[in-house]
C-alpha positions as CSV (number, residue, x, y, z in Angstrom):
1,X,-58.8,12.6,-0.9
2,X,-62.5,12.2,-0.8
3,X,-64.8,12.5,2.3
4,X,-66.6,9.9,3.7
5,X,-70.3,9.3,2.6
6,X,-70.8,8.2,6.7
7,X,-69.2,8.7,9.5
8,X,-70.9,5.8,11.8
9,X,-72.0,2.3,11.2
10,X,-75.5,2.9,12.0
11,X,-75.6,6.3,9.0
12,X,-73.6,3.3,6.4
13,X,-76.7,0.9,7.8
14,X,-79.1,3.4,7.5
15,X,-78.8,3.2,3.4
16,X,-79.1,-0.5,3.6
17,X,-83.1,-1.6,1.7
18,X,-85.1,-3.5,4.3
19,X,-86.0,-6.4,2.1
20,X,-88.8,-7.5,4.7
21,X,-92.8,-7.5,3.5
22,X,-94.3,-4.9,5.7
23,X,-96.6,-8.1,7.0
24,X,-94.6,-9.6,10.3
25,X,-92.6,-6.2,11.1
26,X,-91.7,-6.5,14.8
27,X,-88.4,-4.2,15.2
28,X,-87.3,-1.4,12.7
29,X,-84.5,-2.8,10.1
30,X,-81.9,-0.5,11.5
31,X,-82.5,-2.1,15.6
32,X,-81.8,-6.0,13.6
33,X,-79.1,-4.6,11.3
34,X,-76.7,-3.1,13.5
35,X,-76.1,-5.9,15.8
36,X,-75.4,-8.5,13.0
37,X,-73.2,-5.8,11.3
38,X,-71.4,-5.1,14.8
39,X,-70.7,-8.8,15.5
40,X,-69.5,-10.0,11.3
41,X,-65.8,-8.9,12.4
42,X,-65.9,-11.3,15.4
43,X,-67.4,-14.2,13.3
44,X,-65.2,-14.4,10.6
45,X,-62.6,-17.1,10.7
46,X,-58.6,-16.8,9.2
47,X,-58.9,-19.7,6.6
48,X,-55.8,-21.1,8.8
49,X,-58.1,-21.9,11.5
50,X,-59.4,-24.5,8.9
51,X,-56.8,-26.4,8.1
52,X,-54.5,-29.3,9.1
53,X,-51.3,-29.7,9.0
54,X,-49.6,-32.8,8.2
55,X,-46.1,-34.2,9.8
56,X,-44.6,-34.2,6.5
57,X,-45.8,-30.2,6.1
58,X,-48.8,-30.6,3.8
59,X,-51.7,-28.3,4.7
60,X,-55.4,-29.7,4.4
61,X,-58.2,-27.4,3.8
62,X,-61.3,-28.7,5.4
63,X,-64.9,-29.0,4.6
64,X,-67.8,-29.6,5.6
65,X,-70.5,-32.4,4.0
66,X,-73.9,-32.1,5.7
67,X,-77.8,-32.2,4.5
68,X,-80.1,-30.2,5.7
69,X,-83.9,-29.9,5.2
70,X,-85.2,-26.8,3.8
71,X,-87.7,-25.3,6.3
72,X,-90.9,-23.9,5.2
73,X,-90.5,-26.1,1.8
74,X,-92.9,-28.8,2.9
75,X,-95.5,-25.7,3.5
76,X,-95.6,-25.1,-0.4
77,X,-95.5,-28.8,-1.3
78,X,-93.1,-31.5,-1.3
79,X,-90.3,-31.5,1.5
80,X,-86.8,-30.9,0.3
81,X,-83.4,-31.6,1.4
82,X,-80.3,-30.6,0.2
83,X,-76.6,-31.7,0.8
84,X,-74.2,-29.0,0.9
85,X,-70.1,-29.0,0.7
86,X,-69.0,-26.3,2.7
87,X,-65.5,-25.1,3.2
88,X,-64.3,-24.5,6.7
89,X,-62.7,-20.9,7.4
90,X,-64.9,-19.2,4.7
91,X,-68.2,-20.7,5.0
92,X,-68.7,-20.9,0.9
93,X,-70.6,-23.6,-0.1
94,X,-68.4,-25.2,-2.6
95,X,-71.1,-27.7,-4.2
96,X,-75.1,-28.5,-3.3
97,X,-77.3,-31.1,-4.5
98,X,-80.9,-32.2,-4.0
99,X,-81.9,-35.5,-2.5
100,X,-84.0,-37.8,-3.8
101,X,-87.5,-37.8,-2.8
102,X,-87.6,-41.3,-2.2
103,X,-84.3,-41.9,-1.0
104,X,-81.8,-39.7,1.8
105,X,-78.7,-37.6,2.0
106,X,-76.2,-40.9,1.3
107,X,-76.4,-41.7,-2.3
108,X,-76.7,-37.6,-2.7
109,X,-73.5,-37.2,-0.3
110,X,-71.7,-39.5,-3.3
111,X,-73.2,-37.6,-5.8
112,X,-72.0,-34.9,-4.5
113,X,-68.4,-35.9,-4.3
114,X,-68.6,-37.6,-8.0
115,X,-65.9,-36.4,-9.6
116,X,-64.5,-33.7,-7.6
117,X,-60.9,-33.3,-6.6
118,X,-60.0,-33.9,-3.3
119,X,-55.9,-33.5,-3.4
120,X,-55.1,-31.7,-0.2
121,X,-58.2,-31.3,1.7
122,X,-60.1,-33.4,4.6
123,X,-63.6,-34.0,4.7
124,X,-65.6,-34.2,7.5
125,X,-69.1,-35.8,8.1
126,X,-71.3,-36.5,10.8
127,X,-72.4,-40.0,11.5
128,X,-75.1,-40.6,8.9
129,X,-72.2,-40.3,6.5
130,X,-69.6,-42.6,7.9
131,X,-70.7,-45.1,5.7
132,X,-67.5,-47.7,4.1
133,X,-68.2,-46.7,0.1
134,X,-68.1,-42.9,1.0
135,X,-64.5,-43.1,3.0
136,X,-63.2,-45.1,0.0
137,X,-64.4,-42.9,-2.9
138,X,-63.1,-39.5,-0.7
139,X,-59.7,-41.6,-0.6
140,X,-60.2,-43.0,-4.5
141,X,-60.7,-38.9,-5.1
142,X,-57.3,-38.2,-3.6
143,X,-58.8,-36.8,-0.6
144,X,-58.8,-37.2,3.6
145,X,-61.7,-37.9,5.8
146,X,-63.0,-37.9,9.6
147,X,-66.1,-38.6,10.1
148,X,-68.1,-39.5,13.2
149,X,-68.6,-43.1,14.4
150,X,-71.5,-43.5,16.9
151,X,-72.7,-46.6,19.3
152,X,-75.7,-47.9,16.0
153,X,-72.3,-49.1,14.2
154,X,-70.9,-51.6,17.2
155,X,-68.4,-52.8,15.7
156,X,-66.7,-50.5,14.2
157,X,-67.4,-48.7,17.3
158,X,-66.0,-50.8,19.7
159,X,-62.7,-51.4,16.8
160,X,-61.7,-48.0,17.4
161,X,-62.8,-47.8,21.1
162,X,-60.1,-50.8,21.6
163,X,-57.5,-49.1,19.8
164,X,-57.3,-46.3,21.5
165,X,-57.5,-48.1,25.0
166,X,-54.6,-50.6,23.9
167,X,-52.7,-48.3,21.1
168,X,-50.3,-50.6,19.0
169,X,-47.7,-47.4,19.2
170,X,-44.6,-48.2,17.8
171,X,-41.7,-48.3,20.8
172,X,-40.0,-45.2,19.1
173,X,-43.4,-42.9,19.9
174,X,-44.0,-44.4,23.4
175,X,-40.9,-43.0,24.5
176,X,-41.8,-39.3,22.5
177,X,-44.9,-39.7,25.2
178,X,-47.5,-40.0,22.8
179,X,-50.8,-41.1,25.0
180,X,-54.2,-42.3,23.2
181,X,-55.9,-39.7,25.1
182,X,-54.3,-36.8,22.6
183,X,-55.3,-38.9,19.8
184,X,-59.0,-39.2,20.3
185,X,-62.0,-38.1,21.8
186,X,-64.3,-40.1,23.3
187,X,-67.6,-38.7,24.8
188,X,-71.6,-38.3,24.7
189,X,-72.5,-35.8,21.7
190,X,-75.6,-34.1,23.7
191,X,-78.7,-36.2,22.2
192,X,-77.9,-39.0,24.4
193,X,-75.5,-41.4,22.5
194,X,-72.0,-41.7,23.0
195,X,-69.0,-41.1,20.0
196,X,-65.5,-41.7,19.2
């Protein structure tokens, strides 16, 4: 059996190239390294952590559909966002696109989407992309969605507030004890507006 090349993280992190400019250098590559290497092990999720599990026993993967701007890319000309599909559990970014310069991240969230198969996995999006087209092409798709619905959408707002304060449970699940309150969540999101 072959020795080991090193016998501690920080000799392993040691042979690791510090891809940094020598410009901007405030800590020594090895002082930044070995906490991030230290701490990968906690942040790693099981992929099971990511999924859902039907009553009928099907499993959903979930993912992710967000924009985000790229920072610094306004600094070298135009600004550019991008709308990413992320699986949950892993963290891979399963597909990416580009918005449109004149437009925003909901015709690229659809672009996105165009096309893909959605059997067995659940979508999630934050309330920019609650939007009635996208639901029905992520169901069109084969696919399952929840999504975020804010206070700027009143009625469908106050639709699903009233349903979960006077559920239409049928009798047979009132008496398994099912209560609205394990069924939703209802509370302020930290920038001031409140969510279902």
């Amino acid at each position: 059996m072959d020795q080991p090349k090193y016998t501690t993280l920080s000799e392993a992190l040691q042979s690791v190239p510090d891809p940094r400019h020598a410009r901007g250098k405030r800590y020594p590559w090895l002082f930044l390294l070995t906490p991030i290497a230290a701490a990968m092990p906690l942040t790693t999720a099981s992929p099971a952590s990511a999924t859902i599990t039907t009553r009928e026993g099907q499993v959903l993967q979930g993912q992710a559909l967000d924009g985000k701007e790229v920072r610094g890319a306004q600094t070298h000309g135009q600004p550019l966002t991008l709308v990413s599909l992320v699986q949950q559990g892993t963290g891979i970014t399963l597909a990416q696109v580009e918005t449109d310069a004149k437009s925003n991240e909901i015709p690229a969230a659809a672009q996105l989407l165009a096309g893909r198969d959605l059997t067995n996995t659940v979508t999630t999006a934050d309330a920019l992309h609650t939007q009635r087209h996208l639901a029905q092409q992520i169901l069109d798709q084969n696919g399952h969605y929840l999504m975020i619905v804010k206070e700027n959408q009143p009625d469908l707002y106050h639709a699903i507030a009233l349903l979960f304060e006077q559920p239409p449970w049928l009798k047979q699940e009132q008496f398994q004890g099912i209560s609205s309150s394990s069924q939703c969540e209802q509370g302020g999101m930290g920038d001031g507006k409140n969510a279902v």
